[in-house]
N, C-alpha and C positions, 0 to 999 in steps of 0.2 A: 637439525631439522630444517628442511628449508619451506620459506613461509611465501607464496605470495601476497600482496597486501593492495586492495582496491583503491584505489585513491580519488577523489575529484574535487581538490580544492575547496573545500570545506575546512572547517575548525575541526570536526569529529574526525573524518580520515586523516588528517596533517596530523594530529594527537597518536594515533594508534600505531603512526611509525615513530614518535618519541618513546611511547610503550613498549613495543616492540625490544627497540634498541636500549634501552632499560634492561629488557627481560636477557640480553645477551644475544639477540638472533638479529639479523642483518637482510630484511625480506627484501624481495622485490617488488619494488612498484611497478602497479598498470593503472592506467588510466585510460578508462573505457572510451570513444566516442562512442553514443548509443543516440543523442539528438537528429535532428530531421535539419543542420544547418546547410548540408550540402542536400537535402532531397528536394528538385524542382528552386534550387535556392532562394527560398523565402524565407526560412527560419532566422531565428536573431540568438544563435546560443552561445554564452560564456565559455565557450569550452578554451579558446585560446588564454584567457587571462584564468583559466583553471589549469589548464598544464604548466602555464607560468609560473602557478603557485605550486604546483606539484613539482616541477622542475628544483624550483629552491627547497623545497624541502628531501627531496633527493639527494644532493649534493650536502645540503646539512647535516645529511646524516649518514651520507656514503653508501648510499642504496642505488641499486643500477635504476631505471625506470625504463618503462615499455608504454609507447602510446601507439595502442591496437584501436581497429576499427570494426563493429558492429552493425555499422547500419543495416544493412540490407537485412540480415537477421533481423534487426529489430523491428524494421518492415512488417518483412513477412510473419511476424508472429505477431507482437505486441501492440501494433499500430493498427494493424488488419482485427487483427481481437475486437479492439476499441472501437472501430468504426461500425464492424460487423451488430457489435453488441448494442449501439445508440443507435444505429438503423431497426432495431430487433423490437426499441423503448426501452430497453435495458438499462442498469447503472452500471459502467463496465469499471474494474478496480486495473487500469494498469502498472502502478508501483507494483501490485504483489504479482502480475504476470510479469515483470521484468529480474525481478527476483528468482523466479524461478524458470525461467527459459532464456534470460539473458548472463544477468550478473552469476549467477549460479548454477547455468545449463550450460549456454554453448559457449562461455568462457572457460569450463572448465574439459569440454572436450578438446577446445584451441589450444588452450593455453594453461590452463588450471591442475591438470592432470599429472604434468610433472614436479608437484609439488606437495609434499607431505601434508599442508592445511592452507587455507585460504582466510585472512582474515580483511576483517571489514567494519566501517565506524556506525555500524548498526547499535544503537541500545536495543541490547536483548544480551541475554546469558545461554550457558549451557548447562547444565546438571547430568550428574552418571548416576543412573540408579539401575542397580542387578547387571553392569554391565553393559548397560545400553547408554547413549546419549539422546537425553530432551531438550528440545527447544524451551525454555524458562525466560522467566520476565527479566525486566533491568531493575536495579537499584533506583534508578530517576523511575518514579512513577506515572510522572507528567511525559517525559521524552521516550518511554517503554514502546518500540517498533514492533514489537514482535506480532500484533496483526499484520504488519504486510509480508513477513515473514513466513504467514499461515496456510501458503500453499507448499512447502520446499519440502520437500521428500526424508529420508531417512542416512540415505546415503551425501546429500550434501548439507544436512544438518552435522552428520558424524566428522566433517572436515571443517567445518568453520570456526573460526575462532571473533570474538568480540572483546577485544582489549579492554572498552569503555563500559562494558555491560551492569563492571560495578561501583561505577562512579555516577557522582550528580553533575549534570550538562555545567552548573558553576565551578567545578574542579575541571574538567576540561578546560575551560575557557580561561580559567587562572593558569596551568600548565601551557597553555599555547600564549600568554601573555607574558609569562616568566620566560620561556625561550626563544620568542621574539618571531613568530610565527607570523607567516604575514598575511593568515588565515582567521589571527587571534579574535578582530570584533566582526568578521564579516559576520553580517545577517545568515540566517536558517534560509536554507531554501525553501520555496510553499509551492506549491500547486503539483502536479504531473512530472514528472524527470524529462519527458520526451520534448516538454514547448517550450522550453526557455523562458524568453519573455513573450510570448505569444498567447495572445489569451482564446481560455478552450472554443469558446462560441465559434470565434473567427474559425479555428480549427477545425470545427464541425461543419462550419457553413459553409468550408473548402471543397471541403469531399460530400458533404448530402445536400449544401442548397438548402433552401428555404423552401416551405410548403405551408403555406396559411391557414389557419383553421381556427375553431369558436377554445374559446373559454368560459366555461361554464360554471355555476353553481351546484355542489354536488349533490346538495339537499332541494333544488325546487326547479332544475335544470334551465336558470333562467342564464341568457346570454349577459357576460358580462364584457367582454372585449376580443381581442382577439391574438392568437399568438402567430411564431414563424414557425412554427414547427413541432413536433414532439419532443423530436432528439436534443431540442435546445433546454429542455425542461426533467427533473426527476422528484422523484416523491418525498416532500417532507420539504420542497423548495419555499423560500417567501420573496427571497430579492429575483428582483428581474421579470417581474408579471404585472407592472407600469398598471393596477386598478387601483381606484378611489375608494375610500370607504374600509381601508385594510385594518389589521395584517389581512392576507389571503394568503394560503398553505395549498399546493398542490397536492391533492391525496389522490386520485386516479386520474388513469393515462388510457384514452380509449384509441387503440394503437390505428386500428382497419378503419376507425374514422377521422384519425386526427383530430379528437378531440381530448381537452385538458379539461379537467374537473378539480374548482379549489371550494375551500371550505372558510369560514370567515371567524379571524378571532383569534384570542391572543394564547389560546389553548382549547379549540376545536380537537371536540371526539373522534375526527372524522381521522385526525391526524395520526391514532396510534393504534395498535394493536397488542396481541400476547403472545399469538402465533408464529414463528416462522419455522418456515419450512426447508429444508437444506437441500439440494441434491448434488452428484457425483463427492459424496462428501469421500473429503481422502483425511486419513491419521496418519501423522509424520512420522513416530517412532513404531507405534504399532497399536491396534486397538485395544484398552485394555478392558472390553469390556466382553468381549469375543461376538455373537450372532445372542443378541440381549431382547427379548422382550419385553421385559419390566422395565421402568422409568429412572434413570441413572440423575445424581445431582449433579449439577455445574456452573461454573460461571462461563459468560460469553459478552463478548463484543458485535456489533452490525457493523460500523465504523471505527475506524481510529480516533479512540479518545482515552483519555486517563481513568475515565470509571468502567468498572466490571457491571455487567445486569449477571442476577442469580437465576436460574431456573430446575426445568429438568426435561433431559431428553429419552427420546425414544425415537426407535426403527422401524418406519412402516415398512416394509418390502424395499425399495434402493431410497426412499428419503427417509431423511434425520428430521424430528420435528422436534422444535424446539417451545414447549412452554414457558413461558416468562412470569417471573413470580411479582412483575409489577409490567403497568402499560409503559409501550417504547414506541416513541416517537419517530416517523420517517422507514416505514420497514420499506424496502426500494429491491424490488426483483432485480437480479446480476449482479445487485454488490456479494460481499462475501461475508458468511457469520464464520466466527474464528471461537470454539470452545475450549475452552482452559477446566483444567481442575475446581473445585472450590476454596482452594485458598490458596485461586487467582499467581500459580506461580509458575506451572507447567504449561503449556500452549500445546494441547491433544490435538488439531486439527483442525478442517475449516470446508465449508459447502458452499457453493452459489446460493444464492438465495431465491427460492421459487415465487412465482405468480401463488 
């Protein structure tokens, strides 16, 4: 079977070609450039001291390696996304849009296509039930990716593999320690894949500029300062709104006026809801519910985090709405709800999330 295997100098993809080679198969390495280091060259990204590391562990383990290039793709789809979407007040999710139109799209029309399976140091599993393959949570419940995972279709879920799906992030880190990996204690990566070390604001502030407006109180609409903009701000925020007298929570975004409305306190009502609403919701494997009008149970994510919320959904005509069987904090139109089964192990699919 020939495998190829994503790599980017990380401890989790340096891992999965130890796995790999373990399991008897011999993949090829790619290492994506997908960063904005060479666009208008401002960016600051690790990619050099990541092929470095990908380089040695190539050679460790006698694997060819491919260093392909994506930008422009990545441009024109996932970066265009993002800006379009914070211009909109949107909260735009581009991990799971690279997931799925980069790492898992148009790598696999380039380059992906001649290869039996594609694996990658994603925590997330796979499961086969009747013959089909689903997207399924990890073993580490804390490192469980499979929300950003929750846009990818059916046909590039049926090809992926995840070496690490059923291990805890501490037995990677011991395996990459034990064979001398020179990826062993590097830090997790955090933020965005596309900035580097660039922080988002600045990124924003490149391409939309700054636009002034009031910040308000959402209960008595008294002015309390003043902000740069919308698209610098999303819903459920507390850092970076520089008022006296806090916490202060941003709960609505008055887009046509540039105005921001927070709410004061260290658990303001104003902060949560039960409701959301999905739309262009897509199912990865398939719907199992078929054109449903009674209220199906489930669990679901808004964010990437380690806990599941319980609810139950329902189809109005093209939205999935989603009741929450307890209040959630931060519901933020443009991120993405991701629902799961109820015992939180399948990942059924995933919606924008509406105004």
């Amino acid at each position: 079977m020939e495998i190829a295997a994503l790599v980017s100098g990380g401890v989790d993809s340096s891992v999965i070609v130890y796995q790999l080679k373990e399991a008897g198969y011999t993949p090829t390495l790619f290492y994506i450039r997908i960063g904005m280091e060479d666009k208008d060259g401002y960016m600051d990204c690790p990619a050099e001291e990541d092929i470095e590391i990908a380089s040695f562990i190539a050679k460790k383990y006698g694997c060819p390696l491919e260093v392909v290039s994506l930008h422009e793709e990545y441009w024109e789809s996932v970066i265009s996304y993002t800006i379009d979407a914070v211009r909109r007040g949107l909260t735009p999710n581009p991990d799971m849009m690279c997931n799925k139109l980069i790492k898992f799209g148009t790598f696999e029309k380039k380059w992906g296509h001649a290869f039996d399976r594609i694996a990658t140091g994603h925590y997330a599993t796979t499961t086969e039930i009747d013959h089909k393959i689903y997207l399924s949570t990890a073993a580490d419940k804390v490192k469980d990716q499979t929300y950003f995972l929750g846009q990818v279709d059916y046909l590039q879920i049926a090809k992926l593999m995840f070496p690490i799906g059923q291990m805890q992030k501490s037995e990677v880190r011991a395996i990459a320690i034990q064979q001398g990996l020179p990826s062993a204690l590097r830090k997790d990566s955090q933020g965005i894949c596309f900035l580097g070390k660039i922080n988002y604001n600045d990124f924003i502030r490149r391409y939309l500029g700054e636009k002034p407006g009031k910040i308000m109180e959402w209960e008595t609409n008294r002015i309390l300062g003043e902000h740069k903009g919308y698209w610098f701000h999303t819903i459920g925020q507390r850092k970076g709104l520089y008022l006296s007298g806090g916490p202060w929570f941003v709960v609505k975004k008055d887009i046509p006026n540039n105005i921001i409305y927070v709410s004061n306190g260290y658990d303001p009502e104003t902060q949560y809801g039960r409701t959301v609403n999905l739309q262009g919701f897509h199912f990865i494997t398939e719907d199992p519910w078929g054109f449903f009008s009674d209220e199906k149970s489930i669990a679901f994510k808004i964010r990437h985090t380690p806990e599941f919320t319980f609810g139950k959904i329902k189809r109005i005509g093209d939205i999935y709405r989603i009741e929450s069987e307890e209040k959630i904090q931060g519901i933020a139109a443009g991120q993405f709800g991701v629902v799961y089964d109820t015992a939180c192990r399948l990942c059924l699919g995933s919606g924008a999330i509406a105004d």
